[in-house]
Each structure stands twice: as C-alpha cells, then as structure tokens.
C-alpha positions in Angstrom: -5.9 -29.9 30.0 -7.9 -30.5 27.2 -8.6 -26.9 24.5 -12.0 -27.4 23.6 -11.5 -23.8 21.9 -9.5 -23.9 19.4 -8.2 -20.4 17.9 -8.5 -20.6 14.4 -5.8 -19.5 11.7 -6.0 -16.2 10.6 -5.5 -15.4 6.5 -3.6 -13.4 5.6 -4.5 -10.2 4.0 -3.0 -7.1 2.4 -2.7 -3.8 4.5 -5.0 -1.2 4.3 -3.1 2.1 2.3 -4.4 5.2 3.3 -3.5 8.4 1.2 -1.8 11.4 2.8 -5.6 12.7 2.9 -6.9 9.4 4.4 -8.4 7.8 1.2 -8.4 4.1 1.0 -6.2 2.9 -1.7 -6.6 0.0 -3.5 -5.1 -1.9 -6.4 -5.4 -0.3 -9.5 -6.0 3.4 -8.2 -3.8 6.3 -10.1 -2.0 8.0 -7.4 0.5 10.8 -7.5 4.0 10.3 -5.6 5.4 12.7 -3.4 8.8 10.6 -3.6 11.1 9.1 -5.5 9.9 11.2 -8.6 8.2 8.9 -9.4 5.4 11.2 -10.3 1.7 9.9 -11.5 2.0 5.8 -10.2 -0.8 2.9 -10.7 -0.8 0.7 -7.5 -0.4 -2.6 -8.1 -0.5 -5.9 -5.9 1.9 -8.7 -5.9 0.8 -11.3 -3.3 0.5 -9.5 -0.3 2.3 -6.9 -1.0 1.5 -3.7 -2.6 4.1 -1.4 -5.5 3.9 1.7 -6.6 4.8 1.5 -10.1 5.4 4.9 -12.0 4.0 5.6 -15.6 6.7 7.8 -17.1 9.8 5.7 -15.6 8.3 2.6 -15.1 10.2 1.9 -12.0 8.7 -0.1 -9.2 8.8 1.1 -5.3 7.0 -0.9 -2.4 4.8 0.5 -0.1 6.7 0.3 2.6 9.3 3.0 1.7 6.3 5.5 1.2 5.0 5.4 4.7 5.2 8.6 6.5 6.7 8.5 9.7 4.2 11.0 11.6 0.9 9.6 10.2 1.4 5.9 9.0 -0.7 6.5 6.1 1.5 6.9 2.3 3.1 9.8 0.4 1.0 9.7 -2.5 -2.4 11.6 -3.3 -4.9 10.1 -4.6 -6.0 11.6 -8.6 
C-alpha cells in the first residue's frame, strides 16, 4: 500500500524546566540550588541539553540530576 501521508520529522527541542514553584526556566535565568551546594546557579544550554552552572564554585551539574522525583519539575528556585 501506497502512504500518501507521510509523518513528518519532528526537531528536536530542549525540555521545558519548571522551578520547584512551577516557573518556566529558561537559559540564562539566575536560579538558586537546593543541591549539590551549589548555591546561586545561571542556567545555561549546551545543544539540547540544559547545566546548572554555580557562580561561587563554578562547577557544572545537568538538569537531569536536579529533577525531583515526586513532581518532575527541578530543585532550584527561581531569584
């Protein structure tokens, strides 16, 4: 059978952060950690993939160790 439909590729995008509040996050923002002491953070995007990179260490954490388990949405707060 001939597909006269055909499904077209999706890009691909970044995910969509959420603070623990349920504020967007985007790259750029100033956020405060709730792990890792990382303390007051600037969120920064590398490809598709978003880091949490701290102002007084300057060490580097992905998003994905930041998720909380109950809520999906990250440890951090918004400043």
């Amino acid at each position: 059978m001939i597909k006269f439909f055909k499904k077209k590729p999706k890009e691909k995008q970044p995910p969509q952060l959420m603070d623990i509040d349920g504020m967007p996050i985007e790259a750029g923002d100033q956020v405060f950690s709730q792990r890792y002491d990382l303390g007051q953070c600037t969120v920064e995007l590398e490809g598709l993939e978003f880091f949490y990179v701290s102002q007084h260490s300057e060490k580097k954490v992905s998003y994905v160790k930041m998720i909380d388990a109950i809520t999906g949405h990250q440890k951090v707060k918004k400043v």
